[in-house]
KEKE-3310 file (N, C-alpha, C; in steps of 0.2 Angstrom, whole numbers, plus 5000, padded with zeros to 4 digits):
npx = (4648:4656:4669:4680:4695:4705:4720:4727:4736:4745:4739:4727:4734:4733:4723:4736:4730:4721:4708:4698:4692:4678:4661:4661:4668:4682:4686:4691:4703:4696:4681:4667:4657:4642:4633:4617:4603:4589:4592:4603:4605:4611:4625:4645:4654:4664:4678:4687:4697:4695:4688:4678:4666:4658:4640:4626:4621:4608:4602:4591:4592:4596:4585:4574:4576:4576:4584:4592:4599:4612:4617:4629:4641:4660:4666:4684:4689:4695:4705:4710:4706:4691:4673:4657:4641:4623:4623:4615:4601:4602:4604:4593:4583:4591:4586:4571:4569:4574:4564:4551:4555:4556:4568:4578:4581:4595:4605:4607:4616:4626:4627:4632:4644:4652:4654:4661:4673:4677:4680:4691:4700:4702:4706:4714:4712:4700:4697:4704:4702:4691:4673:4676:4675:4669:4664:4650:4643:4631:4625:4610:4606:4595:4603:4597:4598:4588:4575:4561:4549:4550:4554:4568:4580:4592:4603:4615:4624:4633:4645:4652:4668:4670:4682:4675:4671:4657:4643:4637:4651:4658:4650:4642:4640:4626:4612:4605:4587:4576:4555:4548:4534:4526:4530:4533:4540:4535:4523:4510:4510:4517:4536:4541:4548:4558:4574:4579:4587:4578:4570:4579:4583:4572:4570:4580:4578:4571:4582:4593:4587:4587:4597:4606:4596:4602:4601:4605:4596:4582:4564:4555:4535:4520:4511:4497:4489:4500:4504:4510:4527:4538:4552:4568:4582:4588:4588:4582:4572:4570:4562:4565:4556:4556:4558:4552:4554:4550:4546:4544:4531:4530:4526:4525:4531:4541:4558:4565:4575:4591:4598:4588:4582:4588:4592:4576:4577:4589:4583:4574:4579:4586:4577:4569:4553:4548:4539:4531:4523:4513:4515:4511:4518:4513:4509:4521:4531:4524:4525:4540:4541:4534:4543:4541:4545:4562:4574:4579:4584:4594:4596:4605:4614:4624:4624:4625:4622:4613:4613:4600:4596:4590:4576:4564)
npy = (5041:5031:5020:5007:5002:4987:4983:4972:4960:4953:4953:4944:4942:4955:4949:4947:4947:4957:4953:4940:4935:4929:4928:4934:4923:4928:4936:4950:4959:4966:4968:4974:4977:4977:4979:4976:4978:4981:4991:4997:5000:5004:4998:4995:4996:4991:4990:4976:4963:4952:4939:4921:4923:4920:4913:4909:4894:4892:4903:4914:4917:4907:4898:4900:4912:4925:4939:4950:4958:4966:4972:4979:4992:4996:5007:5008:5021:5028:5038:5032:5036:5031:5028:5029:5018:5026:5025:5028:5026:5011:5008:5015:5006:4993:4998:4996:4983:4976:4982:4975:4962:4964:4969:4980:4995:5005:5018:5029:5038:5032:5019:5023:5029:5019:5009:5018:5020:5005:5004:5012:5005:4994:4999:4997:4985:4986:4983:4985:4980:4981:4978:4974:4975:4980:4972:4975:4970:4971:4964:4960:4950:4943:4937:4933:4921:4907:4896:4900:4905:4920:4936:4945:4952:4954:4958:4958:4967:4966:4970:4965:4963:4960:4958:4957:4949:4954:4946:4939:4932:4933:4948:4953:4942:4934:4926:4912:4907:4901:4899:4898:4892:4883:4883:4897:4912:4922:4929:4942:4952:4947:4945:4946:4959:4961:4961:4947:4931:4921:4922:4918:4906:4900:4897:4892:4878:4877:4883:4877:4864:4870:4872:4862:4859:4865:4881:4899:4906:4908:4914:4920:4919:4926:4923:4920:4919:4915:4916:4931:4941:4942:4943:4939:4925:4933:4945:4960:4962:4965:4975:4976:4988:4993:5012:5011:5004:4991:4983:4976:4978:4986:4977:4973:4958:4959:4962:4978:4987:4994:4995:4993:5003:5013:5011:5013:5027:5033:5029:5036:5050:5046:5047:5035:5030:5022:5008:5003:4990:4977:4962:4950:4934:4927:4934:4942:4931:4930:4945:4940:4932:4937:4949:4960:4962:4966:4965:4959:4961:4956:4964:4971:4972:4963:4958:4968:4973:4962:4953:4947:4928:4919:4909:4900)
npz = (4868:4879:4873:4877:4874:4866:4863:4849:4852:4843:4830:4818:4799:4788:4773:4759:4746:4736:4731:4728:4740:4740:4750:4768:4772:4779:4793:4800:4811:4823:4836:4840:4855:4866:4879:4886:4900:4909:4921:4919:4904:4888:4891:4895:4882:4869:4860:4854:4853:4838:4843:4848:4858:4875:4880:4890:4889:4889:4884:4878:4864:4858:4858:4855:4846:4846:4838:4829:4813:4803:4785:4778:4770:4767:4756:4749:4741:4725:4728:4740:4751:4763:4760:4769:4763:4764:4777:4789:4785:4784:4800:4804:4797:4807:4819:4816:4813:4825:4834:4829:4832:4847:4853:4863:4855:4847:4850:4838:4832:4840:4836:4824:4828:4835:4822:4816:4823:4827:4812:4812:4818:4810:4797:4787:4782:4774:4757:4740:4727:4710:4711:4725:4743:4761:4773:4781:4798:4810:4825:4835:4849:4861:4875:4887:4901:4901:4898:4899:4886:4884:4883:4886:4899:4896:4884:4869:4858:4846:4834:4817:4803:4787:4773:4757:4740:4729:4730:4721:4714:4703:4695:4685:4678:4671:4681:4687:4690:4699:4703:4716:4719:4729:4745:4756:4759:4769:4776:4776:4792:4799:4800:4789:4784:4792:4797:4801:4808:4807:4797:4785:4790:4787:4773:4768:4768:4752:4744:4746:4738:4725:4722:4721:4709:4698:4699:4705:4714:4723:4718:4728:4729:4733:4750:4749:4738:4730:4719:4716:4712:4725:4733:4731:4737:4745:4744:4736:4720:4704:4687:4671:4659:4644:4647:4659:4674:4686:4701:4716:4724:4744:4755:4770:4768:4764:4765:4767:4756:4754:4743:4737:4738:4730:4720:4715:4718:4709:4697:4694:4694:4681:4673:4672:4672:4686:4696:4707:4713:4713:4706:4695:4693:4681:4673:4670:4666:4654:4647:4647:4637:4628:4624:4631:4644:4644:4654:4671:4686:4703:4718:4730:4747:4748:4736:4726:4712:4701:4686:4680:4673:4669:4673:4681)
capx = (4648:4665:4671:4684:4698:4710:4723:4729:4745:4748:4734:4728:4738:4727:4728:4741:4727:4715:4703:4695:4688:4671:4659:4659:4675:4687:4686:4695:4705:4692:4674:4664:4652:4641:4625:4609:4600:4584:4596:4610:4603:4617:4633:4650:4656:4671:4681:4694:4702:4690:4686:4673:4661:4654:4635:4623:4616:4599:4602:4584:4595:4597:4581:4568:4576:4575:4589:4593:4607:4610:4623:4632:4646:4662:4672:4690:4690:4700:4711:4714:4701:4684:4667:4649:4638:4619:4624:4607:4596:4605:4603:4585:4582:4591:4580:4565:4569:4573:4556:4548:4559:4555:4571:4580:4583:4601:4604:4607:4622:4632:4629:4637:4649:4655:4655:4667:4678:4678:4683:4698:4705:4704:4706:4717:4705:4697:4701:4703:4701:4684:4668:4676:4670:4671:4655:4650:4640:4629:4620:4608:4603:4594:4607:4594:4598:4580:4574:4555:4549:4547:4554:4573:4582:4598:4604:4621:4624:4640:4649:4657:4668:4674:4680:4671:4667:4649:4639:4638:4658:4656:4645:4638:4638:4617:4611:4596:4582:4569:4553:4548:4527:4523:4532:4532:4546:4533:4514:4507:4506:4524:4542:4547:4550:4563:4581:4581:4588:4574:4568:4584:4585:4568:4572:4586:4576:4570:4586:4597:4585:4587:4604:4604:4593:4607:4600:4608:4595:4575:4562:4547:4528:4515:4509:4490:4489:4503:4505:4512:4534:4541:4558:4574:4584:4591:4589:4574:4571:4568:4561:4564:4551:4560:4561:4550:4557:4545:4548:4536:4528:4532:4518:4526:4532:4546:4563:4565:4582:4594:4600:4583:4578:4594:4587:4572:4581:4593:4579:4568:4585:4590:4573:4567:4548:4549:4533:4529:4518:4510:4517:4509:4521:4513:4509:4528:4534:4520:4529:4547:4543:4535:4549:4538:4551:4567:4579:4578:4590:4593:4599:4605:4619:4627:4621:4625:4618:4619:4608:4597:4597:4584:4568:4561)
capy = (5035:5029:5014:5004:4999:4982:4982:4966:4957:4947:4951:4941:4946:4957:4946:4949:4948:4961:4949:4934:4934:4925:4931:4932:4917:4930:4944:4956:4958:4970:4969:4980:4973:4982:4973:4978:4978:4987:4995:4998:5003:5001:4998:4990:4995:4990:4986:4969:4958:4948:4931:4919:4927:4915:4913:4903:4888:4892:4909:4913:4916:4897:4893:4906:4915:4933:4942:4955:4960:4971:4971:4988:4990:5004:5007:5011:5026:5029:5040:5030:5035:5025:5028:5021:5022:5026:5020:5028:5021:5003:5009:5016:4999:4990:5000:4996:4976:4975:4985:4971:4957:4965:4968:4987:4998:5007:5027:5030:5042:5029:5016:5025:5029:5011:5007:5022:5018:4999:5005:5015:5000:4990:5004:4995:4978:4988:4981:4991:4981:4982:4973:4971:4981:4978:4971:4977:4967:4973:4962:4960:4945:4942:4933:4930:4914:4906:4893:4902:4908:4927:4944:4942:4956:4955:4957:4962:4972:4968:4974:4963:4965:4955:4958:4953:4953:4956:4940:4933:4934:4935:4951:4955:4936:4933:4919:4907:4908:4896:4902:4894:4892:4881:4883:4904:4913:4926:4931:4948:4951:4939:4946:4946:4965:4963:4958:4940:4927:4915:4922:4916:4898:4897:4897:4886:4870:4878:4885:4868:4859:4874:4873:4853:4860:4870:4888:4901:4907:4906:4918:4920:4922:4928:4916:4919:4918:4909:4922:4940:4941:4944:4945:4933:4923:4937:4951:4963:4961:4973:4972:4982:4987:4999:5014:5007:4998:4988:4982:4972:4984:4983:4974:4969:4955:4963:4966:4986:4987:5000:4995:4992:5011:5018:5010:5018:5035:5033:5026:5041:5052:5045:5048:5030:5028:5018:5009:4999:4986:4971:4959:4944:4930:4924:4939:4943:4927:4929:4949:4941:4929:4941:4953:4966:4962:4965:4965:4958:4960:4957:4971:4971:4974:4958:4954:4973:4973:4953:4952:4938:4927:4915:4910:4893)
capz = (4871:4879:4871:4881:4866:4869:4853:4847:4851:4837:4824:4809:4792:4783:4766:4753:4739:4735:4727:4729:4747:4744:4753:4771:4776:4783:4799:4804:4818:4829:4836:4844:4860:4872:4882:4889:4904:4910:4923:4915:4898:4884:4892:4893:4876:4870:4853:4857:4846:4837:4846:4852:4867:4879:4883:4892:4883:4890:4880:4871:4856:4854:4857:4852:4840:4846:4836:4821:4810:4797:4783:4775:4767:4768:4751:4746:4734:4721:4731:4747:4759:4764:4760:4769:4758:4766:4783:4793:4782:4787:4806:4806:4799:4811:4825:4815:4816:4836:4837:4829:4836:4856:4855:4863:4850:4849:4850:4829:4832:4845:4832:4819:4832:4835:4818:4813:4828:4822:4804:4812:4819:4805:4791:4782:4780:4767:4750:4733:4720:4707:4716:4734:4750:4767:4773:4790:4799:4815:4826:4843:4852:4867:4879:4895:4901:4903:4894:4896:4880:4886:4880:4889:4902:4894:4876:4867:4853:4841:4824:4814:4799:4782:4767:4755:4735:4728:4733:4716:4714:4692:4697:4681:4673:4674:4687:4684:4697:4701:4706:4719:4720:4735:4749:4754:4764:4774:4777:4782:4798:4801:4800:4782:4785:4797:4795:4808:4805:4806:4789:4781:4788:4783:4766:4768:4764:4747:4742:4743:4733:4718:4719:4718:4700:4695:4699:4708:4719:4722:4720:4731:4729:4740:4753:4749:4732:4725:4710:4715:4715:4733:4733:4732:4743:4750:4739:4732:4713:4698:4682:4665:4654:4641:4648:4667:4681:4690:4708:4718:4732:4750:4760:4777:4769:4759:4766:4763:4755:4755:4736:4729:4737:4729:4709:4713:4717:4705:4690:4693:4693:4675:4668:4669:4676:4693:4698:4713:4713:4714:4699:4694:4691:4675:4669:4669:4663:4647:4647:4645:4632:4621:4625:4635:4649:4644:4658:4676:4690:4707:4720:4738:4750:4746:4728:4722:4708:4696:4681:4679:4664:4668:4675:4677)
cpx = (4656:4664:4680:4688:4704:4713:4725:4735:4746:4742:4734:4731:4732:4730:4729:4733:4722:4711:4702:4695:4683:4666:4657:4666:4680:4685:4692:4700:4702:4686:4675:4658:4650:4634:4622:4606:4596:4586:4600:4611:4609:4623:4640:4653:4662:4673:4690:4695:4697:4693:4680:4668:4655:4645:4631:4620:4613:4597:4594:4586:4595:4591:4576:4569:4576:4581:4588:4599:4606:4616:4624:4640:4651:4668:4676:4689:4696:4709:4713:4707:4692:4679:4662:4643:4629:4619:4618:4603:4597:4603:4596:4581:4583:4586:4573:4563:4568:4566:4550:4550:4558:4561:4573:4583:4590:4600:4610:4614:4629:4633:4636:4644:4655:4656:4661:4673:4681:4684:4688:4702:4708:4704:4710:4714:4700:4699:4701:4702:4693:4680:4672:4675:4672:4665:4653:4644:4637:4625:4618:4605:4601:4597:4602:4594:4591:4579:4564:4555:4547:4551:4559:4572:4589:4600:4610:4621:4630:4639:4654:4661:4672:4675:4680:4669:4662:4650:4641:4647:4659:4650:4640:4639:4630:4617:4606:4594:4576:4564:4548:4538:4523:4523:4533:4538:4543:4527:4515:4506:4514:4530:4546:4550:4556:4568:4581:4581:4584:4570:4572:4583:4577:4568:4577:4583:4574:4577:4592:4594:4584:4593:4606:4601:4598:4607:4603:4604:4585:4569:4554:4541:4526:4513:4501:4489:4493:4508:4508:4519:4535:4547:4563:4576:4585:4592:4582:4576:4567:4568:4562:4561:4553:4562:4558:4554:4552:4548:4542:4537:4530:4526:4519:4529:4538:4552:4565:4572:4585:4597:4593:4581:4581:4591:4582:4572:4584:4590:4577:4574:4588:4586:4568:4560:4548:4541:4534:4523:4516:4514:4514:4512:4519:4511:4517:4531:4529:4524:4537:4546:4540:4539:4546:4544:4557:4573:4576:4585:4589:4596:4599:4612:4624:4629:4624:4619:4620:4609:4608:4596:4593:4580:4566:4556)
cpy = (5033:5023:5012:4998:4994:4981:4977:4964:4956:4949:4949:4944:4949:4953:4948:4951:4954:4959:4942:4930:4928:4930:4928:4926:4921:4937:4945:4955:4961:4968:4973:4975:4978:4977:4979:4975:4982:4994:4998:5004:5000:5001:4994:4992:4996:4987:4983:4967:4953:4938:4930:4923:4921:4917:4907:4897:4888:4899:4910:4915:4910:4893:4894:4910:4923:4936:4946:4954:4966:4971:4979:4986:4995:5001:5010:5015:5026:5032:5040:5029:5032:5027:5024:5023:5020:5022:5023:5026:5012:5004:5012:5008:4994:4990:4998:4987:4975:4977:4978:4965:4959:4964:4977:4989:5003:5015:5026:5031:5037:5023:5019:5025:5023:5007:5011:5021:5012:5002:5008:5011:4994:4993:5000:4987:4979:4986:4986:4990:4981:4977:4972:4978:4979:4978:4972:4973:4965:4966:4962:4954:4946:4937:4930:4923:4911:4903:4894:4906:4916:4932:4944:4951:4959:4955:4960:4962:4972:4969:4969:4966:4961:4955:4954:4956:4950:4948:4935:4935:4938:4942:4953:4948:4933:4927:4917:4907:4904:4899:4896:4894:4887:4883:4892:4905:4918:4928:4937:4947:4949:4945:4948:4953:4966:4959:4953:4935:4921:4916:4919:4908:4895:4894:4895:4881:4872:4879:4879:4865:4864:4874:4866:4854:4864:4878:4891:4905:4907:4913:4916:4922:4923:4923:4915:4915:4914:4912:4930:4938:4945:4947:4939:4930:4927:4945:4953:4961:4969:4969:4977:4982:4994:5004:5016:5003:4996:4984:4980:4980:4982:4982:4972:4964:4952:4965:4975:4986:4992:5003:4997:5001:5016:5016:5014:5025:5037:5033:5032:5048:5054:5046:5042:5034:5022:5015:5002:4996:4980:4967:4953:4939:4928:4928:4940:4937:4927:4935:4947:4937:4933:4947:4961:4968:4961:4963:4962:4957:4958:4963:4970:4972:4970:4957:4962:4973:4966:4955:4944:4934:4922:4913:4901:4892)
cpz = (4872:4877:4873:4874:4870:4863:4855:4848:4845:4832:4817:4805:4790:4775:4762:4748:4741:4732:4731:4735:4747:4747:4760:4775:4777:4788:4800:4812:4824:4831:4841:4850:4864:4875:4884:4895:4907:4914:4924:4908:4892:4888:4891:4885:4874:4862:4857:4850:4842:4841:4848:4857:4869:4881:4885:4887:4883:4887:4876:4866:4853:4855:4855:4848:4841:4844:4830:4818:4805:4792:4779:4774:4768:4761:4752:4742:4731:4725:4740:4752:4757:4765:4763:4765:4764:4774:4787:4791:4784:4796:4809:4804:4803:4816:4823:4815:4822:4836:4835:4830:4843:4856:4857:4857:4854:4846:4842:4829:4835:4840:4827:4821:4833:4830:4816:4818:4828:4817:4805:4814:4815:4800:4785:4778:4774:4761:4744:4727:4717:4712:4724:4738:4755:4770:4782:4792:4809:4819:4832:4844:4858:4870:4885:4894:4905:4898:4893:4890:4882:4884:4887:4894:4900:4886:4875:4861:4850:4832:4825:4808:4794:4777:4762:4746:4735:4729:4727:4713:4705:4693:4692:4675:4676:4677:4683:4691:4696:4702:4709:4724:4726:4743:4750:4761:4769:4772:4782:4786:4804:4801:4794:4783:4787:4796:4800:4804:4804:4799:4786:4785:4787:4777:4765:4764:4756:4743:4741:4739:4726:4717:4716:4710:4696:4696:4706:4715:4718:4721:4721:4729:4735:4743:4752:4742:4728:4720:4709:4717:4719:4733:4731:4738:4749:4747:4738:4724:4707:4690:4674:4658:4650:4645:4656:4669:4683:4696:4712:4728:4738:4755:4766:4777:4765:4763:4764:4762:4754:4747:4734:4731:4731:4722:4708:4713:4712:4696:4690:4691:4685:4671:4667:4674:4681:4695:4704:4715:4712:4706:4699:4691:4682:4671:4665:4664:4655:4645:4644:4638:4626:4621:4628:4640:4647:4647:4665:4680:4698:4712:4728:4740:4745:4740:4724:4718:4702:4694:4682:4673:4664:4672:4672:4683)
residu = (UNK:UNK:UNK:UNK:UNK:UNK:UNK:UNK:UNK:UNK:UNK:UNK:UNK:UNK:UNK:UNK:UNK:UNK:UNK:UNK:UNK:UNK:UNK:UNK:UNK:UNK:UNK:UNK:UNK:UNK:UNK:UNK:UNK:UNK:UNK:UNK:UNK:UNK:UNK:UNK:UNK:UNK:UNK:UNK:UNK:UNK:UNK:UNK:UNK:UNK:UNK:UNK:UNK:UNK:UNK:UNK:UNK:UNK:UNK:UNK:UNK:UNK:UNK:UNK:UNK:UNK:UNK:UNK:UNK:UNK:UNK:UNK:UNK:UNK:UNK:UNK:UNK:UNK:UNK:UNK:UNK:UNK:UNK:UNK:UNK:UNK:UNK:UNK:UNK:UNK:UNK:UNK:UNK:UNK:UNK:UNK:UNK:UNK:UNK:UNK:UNK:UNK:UNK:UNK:UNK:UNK:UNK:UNK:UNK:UNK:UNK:UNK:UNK:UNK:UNK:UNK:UNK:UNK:UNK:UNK:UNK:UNK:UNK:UNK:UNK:UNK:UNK:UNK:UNK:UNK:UNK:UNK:UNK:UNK:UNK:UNK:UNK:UNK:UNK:UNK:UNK:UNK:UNK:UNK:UNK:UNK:UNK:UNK:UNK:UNK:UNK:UNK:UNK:UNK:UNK:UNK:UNK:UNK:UNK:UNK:UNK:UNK:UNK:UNK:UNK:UNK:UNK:UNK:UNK:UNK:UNK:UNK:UNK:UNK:UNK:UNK:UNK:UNK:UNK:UNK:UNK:UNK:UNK:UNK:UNK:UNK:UNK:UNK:UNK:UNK:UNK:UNK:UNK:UNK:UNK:UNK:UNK:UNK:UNK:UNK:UNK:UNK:UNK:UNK:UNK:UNK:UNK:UNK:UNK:UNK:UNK:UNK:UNK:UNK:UNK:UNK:UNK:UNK:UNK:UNK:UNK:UNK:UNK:UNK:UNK:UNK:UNK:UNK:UNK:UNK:UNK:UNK:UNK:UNK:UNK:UNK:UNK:UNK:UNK:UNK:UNK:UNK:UNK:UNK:UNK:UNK:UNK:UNK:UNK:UNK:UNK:UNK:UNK:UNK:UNK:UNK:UNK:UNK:UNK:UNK:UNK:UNK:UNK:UNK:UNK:UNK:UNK:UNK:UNK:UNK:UNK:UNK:UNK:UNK:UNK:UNK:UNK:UNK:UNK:UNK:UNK:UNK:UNK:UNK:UNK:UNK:UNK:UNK:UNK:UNK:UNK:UNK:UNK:UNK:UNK:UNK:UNK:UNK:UNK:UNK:UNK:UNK:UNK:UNK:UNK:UNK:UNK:UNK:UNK:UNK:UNK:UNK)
# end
């Protein structure tokens, strides 16, 4: 892939500190852009300066929702240079959202491509203290300007990047988690599977009102039943029963995580017993109070790995 490079006159400071980013309130100085067209295919692609990019206001990204994203992360090692950790498991994902968003899937290798060329313009944005990373952040929208609801002709494809510590910043001080039994974040059949962003502002309105209760994030049931646990706001979940992990199954309606696969790789690796399946909300909550369940945590890009410490 040629990619068409524009360096920065003036670019933002990389900032002084190695700590206490937040998650997410500061970019880089580069992105990556390329579009789509049925006649065209991928083209255009280019790493500029980070800024704005104009599009139409009858965009079906603003009005219907058609987009992905994906998040990944590239660490600082000990001695200098920068590691991505499972970066084609994050981009066959990606391809596997678009596909169910009707959106064009991107060629694997040119991804990576434009993320590694990205990363050498901003090599230094990397941080290095404990818990910070540098959170890469892919996404595709359909641009076609048309205010009909239909499956667009034009889309574009950027990488962002920011660094960033672990989500919950305290990364191993345990959270409180509501669970959240009326209101449900996704039904077979629907989208839960796929990284879009209308799964995430769905669960906006629940999420505000748990934080208003003091807790730090929500956790889903199934939308039939009421009573099997899904996931988190934005995270998979795991559950520790001495020397089992438990993890609720992937039904369609599951995010497939890159972290929670890595627990079940790494669990099965260390000796533990890994199981995947179905959990019963009250089953589990009877489990912790007679101490069957010991441990619960959450796991994802963002979230790393942050122990849970209560349950309401």
């Amino acid at each position: 892939m040629e990619i068409a490079v524009t360096p920065v006159e003036a670019g933002k400071e990389k900032p002084v500190q190695s700590e206490g980013f937040g998650f997410g309130s500061i970019t880089t100085n580069y992105m990556f852009t390329q579009k789509y067209d049925e006649e065209n295919g991928w083209h255009d692609a280019k790493i500029e300066p980070y800024a704005p990019f104009q599009i139409d206001p009858t965009a079906n990204v603003l009005h219907y929702a058609q987009e992905i994203f994906e998040g990944t992360k590239a660490y600082r090692r000990p001695d200098g240079a920068v590691n991505l950790f499972r970066i084609h498991d994050n981009i066959r994902r990606f391809n596997n959202s678009a596909t169910r968003m009707t959106l064009p899937t991107v060629d694997e290798e040119e991804h990576l491509e434009a993320i590694v060329s990205l990363l050498k313009m901003d090599y230094d944005w990397v941080p290095a203290a404990e818990n910070t990373s540098l959170y890469i952040r892919p996404a595709l929208i359909n641009i076609e300007a048309s205010l009909g609801a239909s499956v667009g002709q034009s889309y574009m494809h950027f990488i962002i990047f920011s660094p960033v510590e672990a989500h919950f910043a305290k990364q191993f001080k345990p959270i409180s988690v509501y669970i959240e039994d009326e209101q449900v974040r996704a039904v077979r059949g629907g989208v839960g599977a796929a990284k879009t962003g209308g799964n995430y502002a769905a669960s906006q309105f629940i999420s505000r009102k748990v934080k208003k209760l003091g807790f730090r994030q929500v956790l889903w049931l199934d939308a039939i039943e009421r009573c099997f646990v899904e996931e988190m706001g934005g995270m998979n979940i795991c559950f520790v029963y001495g020397d089992t992990i438990k993890t609720p199954a992937l039904t369609g309606t599951i995010l497939p995580g890159i972290t929670r696969a890595s627990v079940i790789e790494l669990g099965r690796d260390l000796g533990y017993t890994v199981e995947e399946a179905q959990i019963d909300v009250k089953e589990l909550v009877a489990d912790i109070e007679n101490g069957l369940c010991t441990e619960a945590f959450a796991c994802g890009t963002a979230a790393v790995i942050g122990p849970i410490g209560r349950f309401q």
